[in-house]
C-alpha positions in Angstrom: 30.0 14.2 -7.5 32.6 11.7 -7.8 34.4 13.6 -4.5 31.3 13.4 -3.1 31.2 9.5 -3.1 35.3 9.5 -1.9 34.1 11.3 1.2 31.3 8.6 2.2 33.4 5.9 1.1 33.3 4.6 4.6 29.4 4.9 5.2 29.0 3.6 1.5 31.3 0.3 2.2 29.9 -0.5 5.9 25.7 0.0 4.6 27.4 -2.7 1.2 28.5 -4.8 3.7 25.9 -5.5 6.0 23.5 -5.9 2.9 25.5 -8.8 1.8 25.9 -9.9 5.2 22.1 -10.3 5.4 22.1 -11.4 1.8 24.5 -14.2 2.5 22.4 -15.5 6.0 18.5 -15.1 4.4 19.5 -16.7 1.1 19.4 -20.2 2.3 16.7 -19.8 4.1 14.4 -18.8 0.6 11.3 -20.9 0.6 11.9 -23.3 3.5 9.4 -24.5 5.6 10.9 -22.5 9.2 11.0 -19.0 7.1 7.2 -19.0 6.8 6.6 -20.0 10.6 5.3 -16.8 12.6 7.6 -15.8 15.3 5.8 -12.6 16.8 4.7 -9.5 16.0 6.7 -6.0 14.9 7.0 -2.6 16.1 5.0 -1.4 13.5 1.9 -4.5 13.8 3.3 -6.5 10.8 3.4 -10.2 11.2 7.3 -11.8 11.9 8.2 -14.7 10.4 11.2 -16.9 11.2 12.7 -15.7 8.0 12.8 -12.0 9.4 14.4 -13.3 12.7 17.1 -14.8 11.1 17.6 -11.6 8.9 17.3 -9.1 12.4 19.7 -11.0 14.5 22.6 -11.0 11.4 22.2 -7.2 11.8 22.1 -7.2 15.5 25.4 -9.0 15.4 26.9 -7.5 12.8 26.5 -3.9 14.5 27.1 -4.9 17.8 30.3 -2.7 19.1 29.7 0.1 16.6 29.0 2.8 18.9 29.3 5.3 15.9 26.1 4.0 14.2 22.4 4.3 15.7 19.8 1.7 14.3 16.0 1.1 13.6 14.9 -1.8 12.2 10.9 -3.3 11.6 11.4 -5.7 14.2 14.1 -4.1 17.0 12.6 -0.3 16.8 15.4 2.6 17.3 19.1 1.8 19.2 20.8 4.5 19.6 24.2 4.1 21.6 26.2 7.5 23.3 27.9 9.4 20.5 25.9 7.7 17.8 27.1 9.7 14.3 25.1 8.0 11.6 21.5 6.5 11.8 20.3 3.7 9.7 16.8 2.9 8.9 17.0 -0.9 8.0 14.3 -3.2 6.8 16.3 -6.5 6.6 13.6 -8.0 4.5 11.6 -5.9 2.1 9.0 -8.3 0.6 9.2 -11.0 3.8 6.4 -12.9 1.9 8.2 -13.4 -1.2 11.1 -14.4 0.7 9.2 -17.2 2.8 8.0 -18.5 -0.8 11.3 -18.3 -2.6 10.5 -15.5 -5.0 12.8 -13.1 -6.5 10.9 -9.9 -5.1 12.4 -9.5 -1.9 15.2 -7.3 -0.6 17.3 -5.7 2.0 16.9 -1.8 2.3 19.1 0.7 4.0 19.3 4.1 4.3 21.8 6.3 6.1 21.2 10.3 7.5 23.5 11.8 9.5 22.7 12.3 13.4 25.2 15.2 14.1 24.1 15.8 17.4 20.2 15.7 16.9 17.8 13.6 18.2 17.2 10.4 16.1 13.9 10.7 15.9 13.7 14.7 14.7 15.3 13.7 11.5 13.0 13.5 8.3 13.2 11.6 5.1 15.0 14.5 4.1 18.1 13.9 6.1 18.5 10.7 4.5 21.8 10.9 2.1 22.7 7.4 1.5 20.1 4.9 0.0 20.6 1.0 -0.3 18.8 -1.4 -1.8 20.5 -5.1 -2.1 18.4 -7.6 -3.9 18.4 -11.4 -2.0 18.2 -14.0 -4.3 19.5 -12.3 -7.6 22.8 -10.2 -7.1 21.2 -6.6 -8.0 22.4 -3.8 -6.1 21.2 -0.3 -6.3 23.0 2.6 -4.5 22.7 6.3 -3.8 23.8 9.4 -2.5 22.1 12.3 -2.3 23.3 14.9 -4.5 25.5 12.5 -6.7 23.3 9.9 -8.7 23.0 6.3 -8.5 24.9 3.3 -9.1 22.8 0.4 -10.5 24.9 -2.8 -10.3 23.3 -6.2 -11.7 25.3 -9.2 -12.0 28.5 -7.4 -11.4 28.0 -5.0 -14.1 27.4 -1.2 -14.0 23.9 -0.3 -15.2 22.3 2.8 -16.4 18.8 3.8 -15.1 16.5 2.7 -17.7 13.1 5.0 -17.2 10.5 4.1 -20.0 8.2 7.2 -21.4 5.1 5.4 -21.0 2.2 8.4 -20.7 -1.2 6.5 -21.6 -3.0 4.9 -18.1 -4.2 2.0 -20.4 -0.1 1.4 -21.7 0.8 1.1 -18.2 2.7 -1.5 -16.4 2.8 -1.1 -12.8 2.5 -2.4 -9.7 1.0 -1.8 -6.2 0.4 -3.9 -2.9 -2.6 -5.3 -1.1 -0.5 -6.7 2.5 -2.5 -5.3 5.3 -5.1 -3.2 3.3 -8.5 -3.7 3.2 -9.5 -5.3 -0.3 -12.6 -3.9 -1.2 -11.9 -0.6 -0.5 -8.7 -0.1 -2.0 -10.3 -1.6 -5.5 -12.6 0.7 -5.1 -9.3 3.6 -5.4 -7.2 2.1 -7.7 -9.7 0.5 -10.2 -10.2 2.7 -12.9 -5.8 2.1 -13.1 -6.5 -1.9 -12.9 -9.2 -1.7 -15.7 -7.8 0.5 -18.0 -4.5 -1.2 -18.2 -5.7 -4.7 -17.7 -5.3 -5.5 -21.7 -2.6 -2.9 -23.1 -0.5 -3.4 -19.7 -0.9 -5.3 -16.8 -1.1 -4.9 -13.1 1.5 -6.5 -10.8 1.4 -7.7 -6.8 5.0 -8.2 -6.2 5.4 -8.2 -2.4 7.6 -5.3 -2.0 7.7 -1.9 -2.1 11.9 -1.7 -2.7 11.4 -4.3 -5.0 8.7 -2.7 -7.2 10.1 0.9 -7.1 13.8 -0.5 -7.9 11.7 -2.2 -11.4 10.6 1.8 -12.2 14.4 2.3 -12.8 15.0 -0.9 -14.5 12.2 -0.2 -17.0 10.2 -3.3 -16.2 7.7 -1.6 -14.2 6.1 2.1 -15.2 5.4 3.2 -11.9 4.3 2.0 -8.1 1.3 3.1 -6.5 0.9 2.9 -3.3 -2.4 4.9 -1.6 -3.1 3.5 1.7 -2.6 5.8 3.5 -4.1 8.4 1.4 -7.0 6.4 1.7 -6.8 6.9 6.1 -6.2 10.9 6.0 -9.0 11.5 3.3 -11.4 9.3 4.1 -11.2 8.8 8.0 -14.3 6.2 8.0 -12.5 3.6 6.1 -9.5 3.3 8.6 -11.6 0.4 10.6 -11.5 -1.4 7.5 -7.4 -1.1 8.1 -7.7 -1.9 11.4 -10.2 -5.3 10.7 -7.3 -6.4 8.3 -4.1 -5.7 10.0 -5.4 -7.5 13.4 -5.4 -3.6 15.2 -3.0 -2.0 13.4 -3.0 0.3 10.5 -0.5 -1.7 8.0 0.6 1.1 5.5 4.2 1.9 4.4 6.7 2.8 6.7 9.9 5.2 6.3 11.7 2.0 6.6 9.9 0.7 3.8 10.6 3.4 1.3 13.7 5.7 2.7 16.2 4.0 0.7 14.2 3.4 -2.2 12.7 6.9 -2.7 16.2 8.7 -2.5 17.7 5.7 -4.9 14.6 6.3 -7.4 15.3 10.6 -7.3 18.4 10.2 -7.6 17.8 7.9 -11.3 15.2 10.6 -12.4 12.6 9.5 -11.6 9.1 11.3 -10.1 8.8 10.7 -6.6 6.0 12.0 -4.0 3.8 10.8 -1.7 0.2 9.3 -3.1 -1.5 13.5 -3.0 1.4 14.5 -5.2 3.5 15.9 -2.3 7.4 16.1 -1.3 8.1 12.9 0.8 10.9 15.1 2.5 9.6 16.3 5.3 8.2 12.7 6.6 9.7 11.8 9.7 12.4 8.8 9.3 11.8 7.5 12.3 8.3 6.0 12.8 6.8 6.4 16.5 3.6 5.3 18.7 2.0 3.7 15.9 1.9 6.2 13.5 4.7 7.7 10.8 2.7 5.8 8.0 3.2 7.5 4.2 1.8 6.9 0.7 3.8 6.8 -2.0 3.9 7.1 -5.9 7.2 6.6 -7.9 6.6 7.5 -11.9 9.1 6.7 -14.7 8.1 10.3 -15.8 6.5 13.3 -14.9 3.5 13.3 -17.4 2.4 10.0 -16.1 3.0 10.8 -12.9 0.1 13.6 -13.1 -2.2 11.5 -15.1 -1.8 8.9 -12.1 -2.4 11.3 -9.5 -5.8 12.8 -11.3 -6.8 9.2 -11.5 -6.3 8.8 -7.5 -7.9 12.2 -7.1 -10.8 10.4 -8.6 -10.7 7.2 -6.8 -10.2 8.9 -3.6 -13.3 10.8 -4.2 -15.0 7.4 -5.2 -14.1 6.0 -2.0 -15.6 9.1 0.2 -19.0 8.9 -1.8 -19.3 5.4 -0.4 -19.7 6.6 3.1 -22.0 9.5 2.4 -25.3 8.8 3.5 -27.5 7.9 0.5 
């Protein structure tokens, strides 16, 4: 393993670098006034604020000239120069929102798959081997390489993943996002969770998917939920809802969004699939024409894990009953 991480030493150190290059630019602007101006709109239908713009052009410059690496970012989409080696799928700001409010839940999230002569956009989140995740405001970086564990680094010391045992749905402390999905409906999935754990553990919003899987392997959090998209493939009818709230766009998770997070999370121990209880592997990394949405679910263990997805199964099945006729 250790040879493992001598061999990517370069990738490893250039992927460090850039995060604290965006790290060092964004954390001034935390909370202003100008980072929570709108600026346009991204690839993917998000909103950009003026806090992403100054996070997109620091990776814009700092790239520039590197004909060796091939980029997609939220707000650019995919660059990929002649001879291209490595691809990186970079969301500058994970948790934009908390960012433009000064919170702590905000990140910058990169991860790396080799290109080897393919086309970029044939590779799958199972050609990603190199995972990222820097965390702005605090200095909390988490690390990854396929195959060789993780490095959890907080405050300049080496942590150990900390994955808590927590089985009982009513013990649970986890978290899950609302941005760009339709309010009522979603409660309607997820609320037997919010309910049962709303007085023995507590339900969290915290504006970032990085951010709130990264708090699985600190031990804060118990697991992350995220079924949006779930929601669209089971239940077709409720994807106008989706599009009402994300101003024509379907606003789920992206591979940018949960590449580096998900390998980073395996790579602790803990359970990771999409929100059905499936590999999130075979996702393709690279998002086109609109779609490449995934769900997501990222358990401390693999006994919760099940209960969660039983719960969902049930949710799901909640939601579809509310479109039958009758």
């Amino acid at each position: 393993m250790d040879d493992l991480w001598s061999r990517e030493k370069e990738i490893v150190s250039l992927v460090l670098e850039l995060c604290a290059r965006v790290r060092e630019t964004v954390r001034p602007h935390l909370g202003s006034f100008s980072a929570r101006e709108l600026a346009g709109t991204a690839v993917g239908g998000d909103t950009t604020f003026g806090i992403d713009e100054v996070a997109e052009r620091t990776v814009e410059e700092f790239l520039q000239g590197r004909g060796d690496i091939a980029y997609y970012t939220e707000d650019r989409g995919l660059k990929v120069p002649a001879g291209a080696r490595y691809l990186l799928i970079i969301d500058p700001i994970d948790g934009t929102r908390p960012a433009a409010a000064g919170l702590e839940s905000c990140c910058v999230s990169i991860a790396a798959a080799a290109i080897d002569g393919r086309d970029a956009n044939s590779l799958t989140m199972g050609d990603v081997f190199l995972g990222v995740v820097s965390e702005i405001k605090d200095d909390a970086v988490f690390t990854a390489l396929r195959g060789a564990g993780a490095h959890i680094e907080i405050a300049g010391k080496r942590k150990a993943p900390s994955l808590t045992s927590t089985s009982s749905l009513s013990e649970i402390f986890w978290t899950a996002g609302y941005r760009g999905r339709p309010a009522e409906p979603l409660t309607r999935v997820i609320a037997e969770l919010i309910d049962l754990s709303s007085v023995d553990g507590g339900y969290f919003d915290l504006g970032s998917a990085t951010y709130s899987i990264t708090r699985v392997l600190t031990g804060q959090m118990d697991t992350y939920v995220d079924v949006g998209q779930r929601m669209v493939e089971d239940v077709p009818q409720v994807k106008d809802a989706f599009l009402a709230v994300g101003h024509g766009a379907v606003l789920n998770n992206y591979p940018y969004d949960l590449a580096a997070a998900a390998l980073i999370a395996s790579e602790c121990g803990a359970v990771v699939t999409d929100a059905a209880g499936r590999p999130l592997d075979p996702y393709d990394l690279v998002p086109s024409g609109g779609g490449g949405q995934l769900s997501s679910l990222v358990s401390s263990n693999r006994t919760l894990h099940e209960a969660l997805l039983a719960s969902l199964d049930k949710g799901i099945e909640r939601l579809a009953s509310s479109y039958r006729p009758g």
